[in-house]
N, C-alpha and C positions, 0 to 999 in steps of 0.2 A: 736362232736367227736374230735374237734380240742384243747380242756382244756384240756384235759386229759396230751395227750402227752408234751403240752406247759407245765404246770405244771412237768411232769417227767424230763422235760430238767431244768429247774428251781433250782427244786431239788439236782439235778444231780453238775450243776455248784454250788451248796451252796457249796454242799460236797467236791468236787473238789477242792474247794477252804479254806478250812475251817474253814465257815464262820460261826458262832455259830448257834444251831437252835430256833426255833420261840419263841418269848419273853414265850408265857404259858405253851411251855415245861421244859425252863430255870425254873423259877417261881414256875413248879410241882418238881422239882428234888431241891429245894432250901427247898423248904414245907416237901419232903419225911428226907431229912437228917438232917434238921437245930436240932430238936431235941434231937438228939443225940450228933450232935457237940456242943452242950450248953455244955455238961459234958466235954469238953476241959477245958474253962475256958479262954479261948484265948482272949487277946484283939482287933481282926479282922479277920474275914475268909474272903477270896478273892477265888474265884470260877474261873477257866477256862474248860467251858464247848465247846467240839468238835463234832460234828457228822462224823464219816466215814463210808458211804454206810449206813446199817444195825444199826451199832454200836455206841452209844452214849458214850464218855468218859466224866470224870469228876473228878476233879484235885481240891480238897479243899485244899488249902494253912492258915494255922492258926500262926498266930502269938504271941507269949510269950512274958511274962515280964520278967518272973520267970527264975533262973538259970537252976531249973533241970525241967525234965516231965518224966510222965512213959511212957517208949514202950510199955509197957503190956497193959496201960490203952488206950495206941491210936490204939494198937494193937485190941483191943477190942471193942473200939469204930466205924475203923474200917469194922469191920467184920458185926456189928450191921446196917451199914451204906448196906452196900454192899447186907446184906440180904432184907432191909426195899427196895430194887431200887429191886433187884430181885425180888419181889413179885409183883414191878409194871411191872416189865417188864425186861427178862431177857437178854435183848441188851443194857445192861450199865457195864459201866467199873465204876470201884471207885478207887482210891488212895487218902488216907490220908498225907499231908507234912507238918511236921511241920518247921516253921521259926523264927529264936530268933532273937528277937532286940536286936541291938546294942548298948551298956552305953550309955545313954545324948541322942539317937535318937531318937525323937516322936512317940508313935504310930499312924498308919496309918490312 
């Protein structure tokens, strides 16, 4: 009887705290989106993934070389993203950000 609850406090302070959740959630939601963010074209996606209460957020940062990108196409991409996590489970957030490197600064 006493796991249970130890576990709920456990939980409770990750959240609280927002401390990413367990490496083979991280891992499923890398697997559910990577696919689609391949048609970025991006030279690095950096992931900042949150759990609050219920709610999984998740924050793909992609990084350009290139001057221009389309909205439409991230916009689409996306949308793609957002439905492929809703089908695993409809307590996730998604936003797509893209970040352009800077002349002469290495990628990531």
């Amino acid at each position: 009887m006493l796991p249970v609850p130890i576990k709920t406090v456990i939980t409770a302070f990750r959240d609280l705290m927002l401390i990413p959740p367990e490496e083979d959630t991280i891992q499923e939601i890398k697997e559910t989106v990577e696919p689609f963010l391949e048609q970025c074209h991006g030279l690095n996606i950096h992931y900042d993934i949150v759990r609050t209460g219920r709610k999984v957020w998740v924050s793909a940062y992609v990084t350009f070389d290139k001057d221009e990108i389309s909205l439409s196409k991230l916009t689409s991409i996306q949308k793609q993203c957002i439905e492929a996590l809703r089908n695993k489970d409809t307590d996730y957030g998604f936003e797509l950000i893209p970040e352009m490197k800077e002349a002469g600064e290495p990628a990531l």
